[in-house]
Structure formats: structure tokens, C-alpha cells
N, C-alpha and C positions, 0 to 999 in steps of 0.2 A: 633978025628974029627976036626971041624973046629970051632976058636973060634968064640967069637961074631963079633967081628971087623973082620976080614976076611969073614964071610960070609955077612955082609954088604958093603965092599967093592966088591966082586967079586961073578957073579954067573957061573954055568955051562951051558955050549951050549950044543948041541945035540949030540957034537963030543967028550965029556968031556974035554973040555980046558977050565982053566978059563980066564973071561972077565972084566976087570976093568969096574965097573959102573961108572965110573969121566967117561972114556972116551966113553962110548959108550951114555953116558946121555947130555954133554954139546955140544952144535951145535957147527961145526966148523965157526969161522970168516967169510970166505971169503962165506960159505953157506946163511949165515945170512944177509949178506951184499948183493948178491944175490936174497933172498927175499926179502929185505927193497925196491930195485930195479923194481921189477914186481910188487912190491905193488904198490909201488909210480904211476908206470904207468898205472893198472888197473884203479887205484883211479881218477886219469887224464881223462883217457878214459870216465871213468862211469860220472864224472863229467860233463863233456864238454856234454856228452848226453843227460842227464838229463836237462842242461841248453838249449841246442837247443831242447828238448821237451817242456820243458816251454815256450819258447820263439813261436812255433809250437802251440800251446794250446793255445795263446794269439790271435795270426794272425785268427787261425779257428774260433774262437769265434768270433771275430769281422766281422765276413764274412759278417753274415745276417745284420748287423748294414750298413756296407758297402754296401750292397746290392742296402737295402731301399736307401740309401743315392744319392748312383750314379746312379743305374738303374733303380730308382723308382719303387723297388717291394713293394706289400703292404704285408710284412711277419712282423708277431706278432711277439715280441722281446718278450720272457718271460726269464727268469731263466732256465728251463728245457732246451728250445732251445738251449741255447748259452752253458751248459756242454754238450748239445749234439754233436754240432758242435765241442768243445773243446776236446772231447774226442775221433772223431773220428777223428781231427787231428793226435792228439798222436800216437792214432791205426796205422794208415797210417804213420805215422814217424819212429814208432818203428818198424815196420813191412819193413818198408825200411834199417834201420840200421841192422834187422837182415839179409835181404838178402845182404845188402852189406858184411857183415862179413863172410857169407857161400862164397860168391864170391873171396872174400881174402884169405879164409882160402884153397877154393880148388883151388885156383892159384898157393900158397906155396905150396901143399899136390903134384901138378900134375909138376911142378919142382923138388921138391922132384924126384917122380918117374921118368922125366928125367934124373937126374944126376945118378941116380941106375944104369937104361936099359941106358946109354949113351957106356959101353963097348959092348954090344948088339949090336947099332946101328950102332958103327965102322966095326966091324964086317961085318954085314949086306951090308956095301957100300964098305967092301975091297971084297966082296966076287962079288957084283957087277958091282965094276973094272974090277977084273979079267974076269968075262964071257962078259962082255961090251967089251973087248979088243978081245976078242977072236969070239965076232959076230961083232963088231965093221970093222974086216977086210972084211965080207960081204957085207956089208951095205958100206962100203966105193964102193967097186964094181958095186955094182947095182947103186950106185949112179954116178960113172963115167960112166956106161952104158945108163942111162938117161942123160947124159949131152952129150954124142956121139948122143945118137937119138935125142936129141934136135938140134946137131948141123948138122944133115944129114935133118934133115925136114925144116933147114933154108934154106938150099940149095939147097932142092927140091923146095920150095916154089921161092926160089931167079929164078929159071932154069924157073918155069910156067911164071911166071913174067916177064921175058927175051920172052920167047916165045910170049906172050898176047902183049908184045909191038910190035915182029918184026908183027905180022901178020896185 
């Protein structure tokens, strides 16, 4: 069979070959590097959110403060009120930031399916060409036939005209 060291180096797949465990265990570089990337950028993302939600949180709570102050309402400032106001901020923040990101997401998602259906679409406008060209000579016809009766009814009209002055 297999000794010790060989079967901790390598096991069998489904297909009986065997598979070095070095290589199927250590992540490749350029993968790794890769996800240090996307990290870095969620971490960013989620940061920056987080900071304009605080920052969100601060403004909504000051509201009622502001309120009394400029509008001269008479609202009881407590504790309770002002996490109230503070948290329905955030509500209303984060509830923004998610619809902004469904917005995002199905902008790319339906570009995407642009670029798919884009050989579709060529398609679609060569085939429209061709019948376009081919009713296209009709339509040319009728249209030089209304440009004939437009120019026989100036000339009718020119002719009454003629007539209304001699008489």
C-alpha cells in the first residue's frame, strides 16, 4: 500500500488520481492578493457608511434642539426623544444606502444583460434593414404622390385665386 508519508502528502479524488496536498492547500498569490483587494475595499465602503451614519445620527438628534431654537416649538428635549430622533435617522440613512446599492447593482446586472442580448439586437436591426428597404420603396411612392397632390391643389388653389381677382 501506501506509506505514511505518501499518504499525507497526496489523497485520491473521485477519479483515482492522486492530488498533492502542498498544492491544492496553499492559496495561489495572485488570489490572495485579490482578496487583500476587495477587502481593503469593502472595509472602505463599510467605513465611510458607518461614518456618514454617525454623522446622520448626530444631525437627527439635534433636530428637536433646533427646532425649539429656530421655530420656537415647545417640544420636551428628554433622552428618549433625541435616540429617537437619532435612530430614525440612521433608519432613513441606511435604508437609503441600501436602495442606492440595489440601484447600482441592477444597473451593472441589466448592462450585463445588454452586452449578452447585444448579438440579438444586431440581428434584430439587420433584419429590420432589410424589410425597411424593401417597404421603404413604398413609402417613398406614396410620399412622392402626396407631394404631386400637394403640388396640383397649389395650383388649383393659385387658378381660384386668378379667377376671384379677375371677376
Amino acid at each position: 500500500m501506501f506509506t505514511l508519508n505518501e499518504t499525507m502528502n497526496a489523497t485520491v479524488d473521485t477519479y483515482g488520481k492522486f492530488v498533492s496536498l502542498i498544492e491544492t492547500s496553499v492559496p495561489d498569490t495572485t488570489m490572495m492578493s485579490l482578496a487583500l483587494i476587495i477587502f481593503i475595499i469593502i472595509a472602505y465602503t463599510a467605513l465611510k457608511v458607518l461614518k456618514n451614519t454617525i454623522i446622520v445620527a448626530l444631525i437627527a438628534a439635534s433636530f428637536p434642539v433646533v427646532s425649539n431654537l429656530v421655530f420656537g416649538t415647545a417640544i420636551q428635549i428628554t433622552l428618549e426623544l433625541l435616540l429617537f430622533y437619532a435612530v430614525s435617522g440612521m433608519s432613513m440613512y441606511l435604508l437609503y444606502e441600501v436602495l442606492a446599492l440595489l440601484y447600482r447593482t441592477s444597473k451593472i446586472f441589466f448592462t450585463f444583460i445588454g452586452i449578452l442580448t447585444y448579438p440579438i439586437t444586431v440581428l434584430v436591426k439587420i433584419i429590420a434593414w432589410i424589410t425597411g428597404t424593401l417597404m421603404g420603396s413604398k413609402k417613398k411612392e406614396t410620399k412622392e404622390e402626396k407631394k404631386d397632390k400637394g403640388v396640383e391643389k397649389k395650383k388649383e388653389d393659385k387658378e381660384k385665386n386668378n379667377k376671384k381677382e379677375k371677376k
